[in-house]
N, C-alpha and C positions, 0 to 999 in steps of 0.2 A: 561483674562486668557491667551492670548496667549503672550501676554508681560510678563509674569512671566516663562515661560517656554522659549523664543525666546528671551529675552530682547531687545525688540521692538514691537511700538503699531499697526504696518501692517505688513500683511500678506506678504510673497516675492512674487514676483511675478514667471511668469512660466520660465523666464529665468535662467543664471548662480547661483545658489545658492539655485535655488528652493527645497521645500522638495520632498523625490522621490515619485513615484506612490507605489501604495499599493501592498505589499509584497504578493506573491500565495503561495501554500505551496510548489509547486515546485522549486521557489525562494528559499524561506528557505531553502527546504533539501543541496540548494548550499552555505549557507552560514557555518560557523564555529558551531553554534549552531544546525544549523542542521541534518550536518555530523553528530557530535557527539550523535543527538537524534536516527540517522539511527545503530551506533555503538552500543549503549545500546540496542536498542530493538534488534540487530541481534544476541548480547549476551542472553538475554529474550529469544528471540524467543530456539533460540541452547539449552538453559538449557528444556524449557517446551517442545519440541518436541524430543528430542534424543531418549525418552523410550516409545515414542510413537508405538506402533507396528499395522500393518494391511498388507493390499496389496495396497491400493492404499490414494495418500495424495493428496489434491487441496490446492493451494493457490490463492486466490483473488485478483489481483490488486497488484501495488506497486511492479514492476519487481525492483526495485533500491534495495528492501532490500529479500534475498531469505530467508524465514522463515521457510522452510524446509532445510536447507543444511545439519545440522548434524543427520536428520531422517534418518532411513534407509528401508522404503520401497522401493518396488522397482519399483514401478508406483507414480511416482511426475509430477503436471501439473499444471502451474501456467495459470488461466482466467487474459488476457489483457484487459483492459477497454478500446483503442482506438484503431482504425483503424493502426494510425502511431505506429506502433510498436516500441518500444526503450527497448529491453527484455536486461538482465543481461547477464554477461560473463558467468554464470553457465547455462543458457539458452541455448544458443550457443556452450555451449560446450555438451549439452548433457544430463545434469541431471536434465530439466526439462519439458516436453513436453508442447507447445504455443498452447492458443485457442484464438480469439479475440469472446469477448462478452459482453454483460453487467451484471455485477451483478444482476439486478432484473430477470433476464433470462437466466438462466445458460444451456447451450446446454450437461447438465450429466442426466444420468440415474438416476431415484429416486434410493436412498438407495443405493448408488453405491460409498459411499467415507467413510476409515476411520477415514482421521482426514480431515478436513477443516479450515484453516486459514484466515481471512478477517483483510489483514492491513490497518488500518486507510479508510475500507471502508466505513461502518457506520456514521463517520464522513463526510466524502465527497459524500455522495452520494445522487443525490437528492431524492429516497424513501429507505429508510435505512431499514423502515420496511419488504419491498418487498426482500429488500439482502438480511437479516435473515434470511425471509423466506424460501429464495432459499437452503441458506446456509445449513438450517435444512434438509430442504425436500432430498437433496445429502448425508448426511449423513446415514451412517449405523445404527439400532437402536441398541440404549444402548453401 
């Protein structure tokens, strides 16, 4: 099989020519394909959250893309997943207040959030079920 794909019957080895190591998704969002997946969903996101209305909005994870930008509460707080912080230019400038924590353990008041966003946390997270959870339990009911 791998000579039908590589037109040859070994492997390369780990030197000049070798194939790369395995893409993260943090890779991705650098590559072309990626960009362009962070563009569409920041479109996504803008369209489902503009008529959004409450007081206060949390976003989860993924400082790279701000899923609240065209909301207009007036309490926005994006949950950092890592220590090494690398927050967004709307972070910094103001329109989003930084908390470092982990999704499965959200340092917010029950019932204290009207909307909540989770990008691509469910997917990367190692108990997904526990995010959700969280996610529910901060939100406002109904």
């Amino acid at each position: 099989m791998f000579q039908r794909f590589f037109g040859r019957s070994e492997r390369p080895d780990k030197g000049a020519g070798a194939l790369p190591a395995r893409l993260t998704f943090d890779g991705f969002l650098r590559t072309s394909p990626g960009r362009l997946l962070l563009e569409w969903e920041a479109e996504a996101y803008d369209e489902l959250t503009v008529d959004v209305f409450g007081s206060c909005a949390l976003q989860i994870g993924m400082p790279e893309l701000n899923t609240l930008a065209e909301n207009r509460m007036q309490s926005k707080w994006l949950i950092e997943l890592q220590s090494a912080v690398s927050v967004s230019a709307d972070v910094l400038s103001g329109d989003l207040g930084c908390i470092v924590a982990a999704p499965e353990l959200l340092p917010i008041a029950d019932e204290s959030m009207d909307l909540v966003t989770l990008p691509h946390v469910l997917e990367l997270s190692p108990n997904p079920q526990q995010a959700l959870h969280e996610a529910v339990r901060v939100l406002e009911p109904e």
